[in-house]
Backbone as CSV, one residue per row, in Angstrom:
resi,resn,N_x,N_y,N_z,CA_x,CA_y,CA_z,C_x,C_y,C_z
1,UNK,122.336,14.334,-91.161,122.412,15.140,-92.384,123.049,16.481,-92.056
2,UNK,124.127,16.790,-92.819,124.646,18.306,-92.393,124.076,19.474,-93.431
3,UNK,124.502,20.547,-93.247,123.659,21.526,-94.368,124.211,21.627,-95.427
4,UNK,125.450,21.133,-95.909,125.939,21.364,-96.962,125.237,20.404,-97.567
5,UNK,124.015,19.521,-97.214,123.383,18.763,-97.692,121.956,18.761,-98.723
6,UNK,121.532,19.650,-97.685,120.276,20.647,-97.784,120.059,22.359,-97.957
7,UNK,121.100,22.801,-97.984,121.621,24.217,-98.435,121.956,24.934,-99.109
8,UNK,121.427,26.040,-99.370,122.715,27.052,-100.356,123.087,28.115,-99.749
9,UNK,124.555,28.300,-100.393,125.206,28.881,-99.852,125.176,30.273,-101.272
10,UNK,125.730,31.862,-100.198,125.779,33.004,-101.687,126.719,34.234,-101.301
11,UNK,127.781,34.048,-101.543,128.580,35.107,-100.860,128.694,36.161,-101.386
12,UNK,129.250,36.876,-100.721,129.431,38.404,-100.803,128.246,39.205,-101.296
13,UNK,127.222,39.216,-100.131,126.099,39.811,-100.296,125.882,41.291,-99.930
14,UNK,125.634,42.114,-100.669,125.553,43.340,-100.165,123.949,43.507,-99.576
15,UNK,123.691,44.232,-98.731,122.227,44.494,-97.831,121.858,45.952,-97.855
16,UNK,121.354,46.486,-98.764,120.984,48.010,-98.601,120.624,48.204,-97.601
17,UNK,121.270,49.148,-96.648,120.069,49.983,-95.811,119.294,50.859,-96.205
18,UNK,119.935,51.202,-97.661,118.932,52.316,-98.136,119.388,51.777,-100.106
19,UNK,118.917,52.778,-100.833,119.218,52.848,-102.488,118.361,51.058,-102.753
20,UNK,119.338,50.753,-103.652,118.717,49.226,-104.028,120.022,47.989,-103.832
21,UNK,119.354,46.844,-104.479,120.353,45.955,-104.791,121.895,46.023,-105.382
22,UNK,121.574,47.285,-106.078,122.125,46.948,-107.483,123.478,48.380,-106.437
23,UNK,122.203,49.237,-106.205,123.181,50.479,-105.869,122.644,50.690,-104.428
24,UNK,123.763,49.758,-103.511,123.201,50.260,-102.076,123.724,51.490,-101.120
25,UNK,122.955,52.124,-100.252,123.104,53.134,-99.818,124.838,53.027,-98.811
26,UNK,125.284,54.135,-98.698,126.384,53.691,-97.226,126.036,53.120,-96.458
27,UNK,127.307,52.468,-95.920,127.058,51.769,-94.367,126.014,50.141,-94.668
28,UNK,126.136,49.794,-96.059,125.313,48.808,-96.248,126.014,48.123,-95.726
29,UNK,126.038,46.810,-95.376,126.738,45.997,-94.802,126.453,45.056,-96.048
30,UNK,128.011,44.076,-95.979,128.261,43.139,-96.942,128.115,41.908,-96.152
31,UNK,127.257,41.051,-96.540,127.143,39.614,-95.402,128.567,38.672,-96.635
32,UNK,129.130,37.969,-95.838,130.258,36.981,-96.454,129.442,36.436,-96.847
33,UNK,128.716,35.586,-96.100,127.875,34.197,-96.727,125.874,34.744,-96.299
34,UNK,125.623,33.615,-96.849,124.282,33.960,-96.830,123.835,32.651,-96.935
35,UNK,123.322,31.930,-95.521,122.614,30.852,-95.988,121.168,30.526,-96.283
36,UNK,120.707,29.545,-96.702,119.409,29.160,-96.591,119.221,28.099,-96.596
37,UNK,118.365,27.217,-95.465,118.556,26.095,-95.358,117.240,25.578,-94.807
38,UNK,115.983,26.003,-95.591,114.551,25.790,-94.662,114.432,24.748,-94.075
39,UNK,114.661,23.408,-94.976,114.780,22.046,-94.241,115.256,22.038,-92.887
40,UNK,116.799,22.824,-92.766,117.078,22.374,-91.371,117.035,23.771,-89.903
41,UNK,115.439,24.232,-90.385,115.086,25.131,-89.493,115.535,26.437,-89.382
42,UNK,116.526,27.069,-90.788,117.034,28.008,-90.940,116.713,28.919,-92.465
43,UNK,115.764,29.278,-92.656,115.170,29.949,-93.668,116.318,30.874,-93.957
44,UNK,117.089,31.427,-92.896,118.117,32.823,-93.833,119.060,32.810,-92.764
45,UNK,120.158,32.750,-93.005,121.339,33.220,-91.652,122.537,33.808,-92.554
46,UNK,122.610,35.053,-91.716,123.651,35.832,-92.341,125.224,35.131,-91.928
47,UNK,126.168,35.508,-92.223,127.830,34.867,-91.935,128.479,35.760,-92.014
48,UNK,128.909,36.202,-91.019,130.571,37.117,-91.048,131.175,36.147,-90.527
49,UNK,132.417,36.003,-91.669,133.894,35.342,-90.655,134.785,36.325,-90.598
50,UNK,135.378,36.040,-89.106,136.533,37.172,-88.838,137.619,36.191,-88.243
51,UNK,138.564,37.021,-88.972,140.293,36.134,-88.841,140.818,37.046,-88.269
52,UNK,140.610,37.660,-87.175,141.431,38.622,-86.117,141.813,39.805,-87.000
53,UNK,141.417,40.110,-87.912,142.059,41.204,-88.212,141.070,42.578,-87.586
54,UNK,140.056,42.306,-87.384,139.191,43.919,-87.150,138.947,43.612,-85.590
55,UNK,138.912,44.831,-84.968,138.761,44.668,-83.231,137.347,44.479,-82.806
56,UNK,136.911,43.877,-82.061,135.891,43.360,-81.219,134.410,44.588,-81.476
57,UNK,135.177,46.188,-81.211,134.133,47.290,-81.510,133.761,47.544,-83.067
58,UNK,134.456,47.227,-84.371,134.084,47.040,-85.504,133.607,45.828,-85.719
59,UNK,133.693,44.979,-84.661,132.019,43.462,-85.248,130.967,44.230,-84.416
60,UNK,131.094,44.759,-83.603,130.182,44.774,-82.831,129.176,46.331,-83.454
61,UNK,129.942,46.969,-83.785,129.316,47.861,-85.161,128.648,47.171,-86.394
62,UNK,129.053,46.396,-86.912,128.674,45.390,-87.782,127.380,45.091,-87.628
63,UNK,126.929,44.518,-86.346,125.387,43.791,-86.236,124.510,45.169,-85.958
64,UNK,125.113,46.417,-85.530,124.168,47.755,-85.580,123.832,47.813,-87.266
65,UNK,124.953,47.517,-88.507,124.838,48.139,-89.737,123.521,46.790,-90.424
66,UNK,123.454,45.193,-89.492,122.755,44.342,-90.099,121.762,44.556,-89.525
67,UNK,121.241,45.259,-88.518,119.989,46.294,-87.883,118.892,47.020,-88.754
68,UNK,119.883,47.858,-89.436,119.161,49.015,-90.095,119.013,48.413,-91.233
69,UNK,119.439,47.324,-91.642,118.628,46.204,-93.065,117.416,45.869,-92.483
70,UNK,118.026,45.401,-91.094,116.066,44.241,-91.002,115.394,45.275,-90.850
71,UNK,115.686,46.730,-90.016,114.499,47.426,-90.001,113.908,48.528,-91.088
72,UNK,114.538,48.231,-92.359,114.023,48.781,-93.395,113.077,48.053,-93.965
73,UNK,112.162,48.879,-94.282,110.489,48.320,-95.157,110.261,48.718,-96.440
74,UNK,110.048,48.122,-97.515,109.193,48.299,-98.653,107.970,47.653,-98.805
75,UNK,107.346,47.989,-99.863,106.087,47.492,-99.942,106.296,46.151,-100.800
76,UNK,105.384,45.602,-100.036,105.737,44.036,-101.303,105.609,44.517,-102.647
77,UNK,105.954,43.750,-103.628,105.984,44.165,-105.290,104.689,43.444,-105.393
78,UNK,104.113,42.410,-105.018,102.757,41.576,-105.475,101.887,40.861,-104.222
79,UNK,100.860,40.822,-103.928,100.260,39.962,-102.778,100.675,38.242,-102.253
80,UNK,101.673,38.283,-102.089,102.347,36.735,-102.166,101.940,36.357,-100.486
81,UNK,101.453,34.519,-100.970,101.019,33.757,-99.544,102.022,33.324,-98.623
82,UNK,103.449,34.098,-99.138,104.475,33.570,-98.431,104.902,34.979,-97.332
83,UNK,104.217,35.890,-97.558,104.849,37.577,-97.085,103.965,37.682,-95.823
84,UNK,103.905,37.978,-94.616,102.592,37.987,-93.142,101.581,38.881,-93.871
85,UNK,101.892,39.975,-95.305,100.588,40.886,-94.953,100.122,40.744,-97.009
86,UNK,98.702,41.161,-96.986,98.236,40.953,-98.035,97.722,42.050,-98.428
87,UNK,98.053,43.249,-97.874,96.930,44.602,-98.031,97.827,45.888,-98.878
88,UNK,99.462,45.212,-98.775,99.838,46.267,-99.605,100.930,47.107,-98.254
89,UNK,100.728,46.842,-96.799,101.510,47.631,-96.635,102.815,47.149,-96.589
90,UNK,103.724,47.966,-95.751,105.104,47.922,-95.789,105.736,46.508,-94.750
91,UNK,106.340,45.677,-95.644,107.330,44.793,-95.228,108.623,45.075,-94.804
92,UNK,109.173,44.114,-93.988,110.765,43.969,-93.745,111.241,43.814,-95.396
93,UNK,111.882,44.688,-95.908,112.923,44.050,-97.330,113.485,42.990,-97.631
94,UNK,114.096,42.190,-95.985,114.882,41.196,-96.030,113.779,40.111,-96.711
95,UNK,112.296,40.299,-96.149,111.550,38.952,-95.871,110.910,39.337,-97.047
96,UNK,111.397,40.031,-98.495,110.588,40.111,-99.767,111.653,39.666,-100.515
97,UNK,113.042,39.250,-99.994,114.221,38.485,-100.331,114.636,36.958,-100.157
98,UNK,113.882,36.740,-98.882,114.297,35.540,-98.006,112.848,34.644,-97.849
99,UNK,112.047,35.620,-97.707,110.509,35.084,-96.929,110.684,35.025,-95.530
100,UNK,109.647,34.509,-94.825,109.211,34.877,-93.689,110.531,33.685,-92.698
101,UNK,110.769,33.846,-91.346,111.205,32.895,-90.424,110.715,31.976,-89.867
102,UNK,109.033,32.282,-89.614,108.404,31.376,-89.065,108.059,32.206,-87.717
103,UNK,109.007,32.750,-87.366,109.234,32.932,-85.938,109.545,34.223,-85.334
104,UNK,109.276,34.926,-84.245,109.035,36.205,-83.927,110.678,36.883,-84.461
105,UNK,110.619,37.933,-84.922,112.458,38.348,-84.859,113.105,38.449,-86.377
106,UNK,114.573,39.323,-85.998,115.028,38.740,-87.095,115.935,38.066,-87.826
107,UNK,116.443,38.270,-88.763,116.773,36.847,-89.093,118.332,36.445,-88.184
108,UNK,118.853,35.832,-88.113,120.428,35.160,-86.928,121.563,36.238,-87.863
109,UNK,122.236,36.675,-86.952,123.891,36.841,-87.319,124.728,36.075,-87.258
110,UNK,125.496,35.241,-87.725,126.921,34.456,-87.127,128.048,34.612,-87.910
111,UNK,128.478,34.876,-86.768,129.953,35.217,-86.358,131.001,34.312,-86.062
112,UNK,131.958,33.882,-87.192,132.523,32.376,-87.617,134.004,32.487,-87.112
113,UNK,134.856,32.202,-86.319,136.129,33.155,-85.678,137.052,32.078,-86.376
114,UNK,137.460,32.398,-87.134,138.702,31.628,-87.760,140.081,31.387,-87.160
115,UNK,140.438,32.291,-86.966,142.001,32.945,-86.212,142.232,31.778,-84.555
116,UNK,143.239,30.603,-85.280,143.598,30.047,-83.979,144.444,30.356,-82.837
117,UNK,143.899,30.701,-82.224,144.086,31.128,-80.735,143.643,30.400,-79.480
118,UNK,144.578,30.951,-78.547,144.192,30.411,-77.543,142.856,30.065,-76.473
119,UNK,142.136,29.358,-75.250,140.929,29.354,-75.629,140.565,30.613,-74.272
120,UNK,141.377,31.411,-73.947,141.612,32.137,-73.139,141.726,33.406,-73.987
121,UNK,142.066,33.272,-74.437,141.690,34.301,-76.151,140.991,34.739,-76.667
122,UNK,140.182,33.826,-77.098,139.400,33.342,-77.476,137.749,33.653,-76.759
123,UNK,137.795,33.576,-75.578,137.030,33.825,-75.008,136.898,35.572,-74.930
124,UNK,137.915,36.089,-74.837,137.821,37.447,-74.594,137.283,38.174,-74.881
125,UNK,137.876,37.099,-76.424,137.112,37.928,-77.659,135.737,37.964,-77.988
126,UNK,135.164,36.827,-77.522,133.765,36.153,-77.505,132.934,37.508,-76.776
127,UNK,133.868,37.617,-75.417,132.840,38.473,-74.428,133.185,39.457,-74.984
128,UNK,133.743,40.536,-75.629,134.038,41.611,-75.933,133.127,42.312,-76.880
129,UNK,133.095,41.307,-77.867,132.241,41.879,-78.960,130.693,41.228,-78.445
130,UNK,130.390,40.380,-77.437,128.743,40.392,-76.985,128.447,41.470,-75.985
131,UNK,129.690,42.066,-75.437,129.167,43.005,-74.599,129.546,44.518,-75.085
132,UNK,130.019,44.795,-76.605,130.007,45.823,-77.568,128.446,45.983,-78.288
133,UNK,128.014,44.901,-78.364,126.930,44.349,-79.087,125.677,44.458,-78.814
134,UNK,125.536,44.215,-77.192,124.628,43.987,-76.689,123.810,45.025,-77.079
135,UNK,123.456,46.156,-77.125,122.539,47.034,-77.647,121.619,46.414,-78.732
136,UNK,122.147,45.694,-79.645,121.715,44.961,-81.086,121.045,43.902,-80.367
137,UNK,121.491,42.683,-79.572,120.910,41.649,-79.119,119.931,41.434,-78.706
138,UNK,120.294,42.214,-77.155,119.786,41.945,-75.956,118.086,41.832,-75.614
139,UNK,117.381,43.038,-77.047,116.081,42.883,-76.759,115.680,43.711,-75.982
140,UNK,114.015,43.665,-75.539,113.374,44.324,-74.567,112.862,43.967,-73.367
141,UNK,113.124,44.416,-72.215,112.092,43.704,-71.363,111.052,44.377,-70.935
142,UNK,110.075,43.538,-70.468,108.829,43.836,-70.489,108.196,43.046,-69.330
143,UNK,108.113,44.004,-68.097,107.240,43.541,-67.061,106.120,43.847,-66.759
144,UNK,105.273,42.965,-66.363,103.872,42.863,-66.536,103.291,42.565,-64.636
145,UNK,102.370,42.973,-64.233,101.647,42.386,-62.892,101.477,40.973,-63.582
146,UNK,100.943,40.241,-62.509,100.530,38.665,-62.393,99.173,38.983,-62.552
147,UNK,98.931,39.512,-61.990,96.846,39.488,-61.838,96.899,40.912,-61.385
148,UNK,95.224,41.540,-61.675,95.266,42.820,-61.067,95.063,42.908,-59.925
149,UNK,95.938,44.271,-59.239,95.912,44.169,-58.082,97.233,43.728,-57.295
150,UNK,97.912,43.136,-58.218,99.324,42.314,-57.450,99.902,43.032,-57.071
151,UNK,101.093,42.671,-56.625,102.438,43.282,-56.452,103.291,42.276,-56.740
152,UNK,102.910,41.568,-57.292,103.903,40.471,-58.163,103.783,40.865,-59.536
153,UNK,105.014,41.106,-59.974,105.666,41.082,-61.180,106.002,39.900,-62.019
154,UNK,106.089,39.372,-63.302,106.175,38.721,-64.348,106.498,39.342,-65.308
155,UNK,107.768,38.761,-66.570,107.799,39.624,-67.373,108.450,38.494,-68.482
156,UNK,108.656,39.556,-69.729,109.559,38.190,-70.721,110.310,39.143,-71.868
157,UNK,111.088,38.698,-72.451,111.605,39.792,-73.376,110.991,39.439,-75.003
158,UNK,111.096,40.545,-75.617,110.442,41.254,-77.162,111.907,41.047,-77.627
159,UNK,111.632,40.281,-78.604,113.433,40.237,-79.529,112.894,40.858,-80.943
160,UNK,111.636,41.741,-81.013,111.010,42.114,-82.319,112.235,42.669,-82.972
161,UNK,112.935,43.380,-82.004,113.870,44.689,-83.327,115.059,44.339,-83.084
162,UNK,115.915,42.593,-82.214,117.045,42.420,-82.060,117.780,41.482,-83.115
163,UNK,118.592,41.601,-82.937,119.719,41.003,-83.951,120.520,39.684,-83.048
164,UNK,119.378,38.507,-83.340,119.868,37.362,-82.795,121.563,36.869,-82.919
165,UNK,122.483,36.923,-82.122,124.166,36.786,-83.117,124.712,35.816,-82.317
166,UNK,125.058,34.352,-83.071,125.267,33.394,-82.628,126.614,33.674,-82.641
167,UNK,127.587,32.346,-82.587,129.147,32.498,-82.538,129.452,31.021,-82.926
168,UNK,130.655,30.938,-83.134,131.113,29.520,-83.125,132.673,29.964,-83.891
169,UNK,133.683,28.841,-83.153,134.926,28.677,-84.195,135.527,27.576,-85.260
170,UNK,135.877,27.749,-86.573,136.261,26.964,-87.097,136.746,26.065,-86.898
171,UNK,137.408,25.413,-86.032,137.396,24.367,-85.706,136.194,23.520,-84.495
172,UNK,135.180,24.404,-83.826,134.330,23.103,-83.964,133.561,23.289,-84.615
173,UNK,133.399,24.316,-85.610,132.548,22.896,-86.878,132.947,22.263,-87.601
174,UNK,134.204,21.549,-87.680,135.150,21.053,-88.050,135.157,19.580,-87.444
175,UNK,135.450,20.175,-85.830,135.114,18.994,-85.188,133.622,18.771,-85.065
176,UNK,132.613,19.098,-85.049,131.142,18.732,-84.685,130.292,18.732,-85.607
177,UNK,130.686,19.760,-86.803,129.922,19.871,-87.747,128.769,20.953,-87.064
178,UNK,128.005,21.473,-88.038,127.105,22.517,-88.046,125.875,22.718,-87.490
179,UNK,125.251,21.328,-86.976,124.081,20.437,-86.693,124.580,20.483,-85.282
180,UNK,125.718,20.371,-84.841,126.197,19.962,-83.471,126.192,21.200,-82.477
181,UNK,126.566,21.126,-81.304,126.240,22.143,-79.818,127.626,22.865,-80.202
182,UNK,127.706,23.887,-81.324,129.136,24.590,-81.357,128.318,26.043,-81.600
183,UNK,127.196,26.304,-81.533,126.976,27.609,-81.204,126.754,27.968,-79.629
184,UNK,127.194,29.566,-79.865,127.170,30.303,-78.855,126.207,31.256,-79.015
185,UNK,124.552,31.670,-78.230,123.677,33.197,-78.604,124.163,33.634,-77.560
186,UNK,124.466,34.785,-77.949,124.883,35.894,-77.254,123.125,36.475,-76.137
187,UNK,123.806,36.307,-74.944,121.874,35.665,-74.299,121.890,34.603,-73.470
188,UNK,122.246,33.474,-74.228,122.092,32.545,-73.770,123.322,31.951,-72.939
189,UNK,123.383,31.251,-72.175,124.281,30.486,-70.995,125.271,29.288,-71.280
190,UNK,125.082,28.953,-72.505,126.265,27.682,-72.735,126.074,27.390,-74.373
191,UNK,126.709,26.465,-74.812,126.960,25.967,-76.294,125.793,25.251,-76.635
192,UNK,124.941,25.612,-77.729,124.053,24.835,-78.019,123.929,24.155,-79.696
193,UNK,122.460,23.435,-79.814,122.737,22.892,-81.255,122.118,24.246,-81.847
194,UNK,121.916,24.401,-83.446,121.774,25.433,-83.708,120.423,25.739,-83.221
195,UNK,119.207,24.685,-83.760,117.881,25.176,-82.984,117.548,25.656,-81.949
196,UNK,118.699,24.843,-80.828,118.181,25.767,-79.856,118.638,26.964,-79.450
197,UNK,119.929,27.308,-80.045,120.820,29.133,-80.102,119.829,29.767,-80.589
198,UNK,118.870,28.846,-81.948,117.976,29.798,-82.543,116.555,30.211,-81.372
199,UNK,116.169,29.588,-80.746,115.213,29.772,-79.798,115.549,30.882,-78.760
200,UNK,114.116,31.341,-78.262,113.836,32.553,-77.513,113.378,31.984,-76.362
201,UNK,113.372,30.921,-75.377,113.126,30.576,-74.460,112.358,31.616,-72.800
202,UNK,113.080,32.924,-73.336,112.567,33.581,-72.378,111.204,35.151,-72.691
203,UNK,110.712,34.417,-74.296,110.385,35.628,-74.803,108.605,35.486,-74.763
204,UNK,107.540,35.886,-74.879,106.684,35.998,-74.357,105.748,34.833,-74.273
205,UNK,105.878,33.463,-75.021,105.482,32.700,-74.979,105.564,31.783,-73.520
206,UNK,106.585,31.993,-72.340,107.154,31.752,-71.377,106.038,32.183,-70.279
207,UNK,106.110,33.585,-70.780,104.845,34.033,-69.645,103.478,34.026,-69.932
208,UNK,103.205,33.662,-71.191,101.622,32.991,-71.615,101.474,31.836,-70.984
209,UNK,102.535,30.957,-71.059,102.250,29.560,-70.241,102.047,29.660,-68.623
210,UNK,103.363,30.490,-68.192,102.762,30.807,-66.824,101.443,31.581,-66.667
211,UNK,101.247,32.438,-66.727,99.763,33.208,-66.802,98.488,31.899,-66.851
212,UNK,98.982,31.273,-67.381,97.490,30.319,-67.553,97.913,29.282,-66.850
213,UNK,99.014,29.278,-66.247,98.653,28.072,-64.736,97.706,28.921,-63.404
214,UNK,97.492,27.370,-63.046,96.370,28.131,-61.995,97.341,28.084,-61.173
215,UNK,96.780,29.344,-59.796,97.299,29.784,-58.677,97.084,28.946,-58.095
């Protein structure tokens, strides 16, 4: 099943960082597409496509401007069983738009490269704007002792305030379709399917499991 199956699609979305919907503050960022696709493990994913026209340091500005969306808060408008809190205080905005992810973080960036080029090119471009970026991505780390007393270290990273930003080019989802290993997380080490670009493999759940093996 692909998502154009199970999906909707909503373009040209504007994202206040500040003002409202209607009238958003500067520097809002405009998402191209906007998906939603709960069925296939994707409650909200933002879409920029870029056709070579803007340089590697204006995408990579881009996921700073889709930053200051997720980390803006209002108060929910009503006590809803779909929002994490029931007491009235302040929410993410996105997730009184979208609802919750399920999952620690927020919601995916992707970054759709249209512009056929070479794959030497291509790549450049890939690393250019993940290592413009990285500030937005990369997360926190967080090292911890093993037991008290150690001098062994353990640690795992906090993606609470990062801007997960996948990749992929129009032609393989073309060739593979959307479901298939044509994403790239910026993070991660090779092409994956989307679930697992969407996964945090190294984030604190990693070192809960270790911690509770025995020595």
């Amino acid at each position: 099943m692909g998502l154009g199956q199970i999906s909707s699609w909503t373009t040209e979305v504007v994202l206040p960082v500040s003002g409202t919907l209607t009238t958003p503050g500067k520097n809002s960022p405009r998402a191209d597409a906007v998906l939603t696709a709960p069925e296939a493990g994707v409650p909200v994913m933002f879409v920029e496509v870029d056709n070579g026209t803007e340089s590697p340091l204006t995408l990579a500005h881009k996921a700073g401007r889709y930053r200051e969306f997720f980390r803006r808060t209002v108060k929910p408008p009503t006590p809803s069983p779909n929002l994490h809190t029931q007491t009235g205080n302040p929410v993410p905005m996105w997730e009184t738009l979208y609802g919750p992810l399920g999952r620690e973080g927020n919601p995916p960036l992707a970054i759709v490269f249209t512009k056929q080029v070479g794959p030497a090119a291509m790549n450049n471009r890939i690393n250019n704007v993940m290592r413009l970026a990285e500030e937005y991505w990369a997360g926190q780390h967080c090292e911890l002792a093993t037991s008290y007393g150690s001098d062994e270290h353990d640690g795992y990273t906090d993606y609470a305030d990062a801007v997960p930003i996948l990749v992929t080019t129009l032609d393989r989802l073309r060739e593979r379709g959307p479901l298939g290993p044509v994403w790239f997380r910026f993070g991660h080490r090779t092409w994956q399917a989307l679930t697992d670009a969407l996964d945090n493999p190294d984030d604190v759940r990693g070192f809960k499991r270790r911690a509770a093996q025995p020595r």
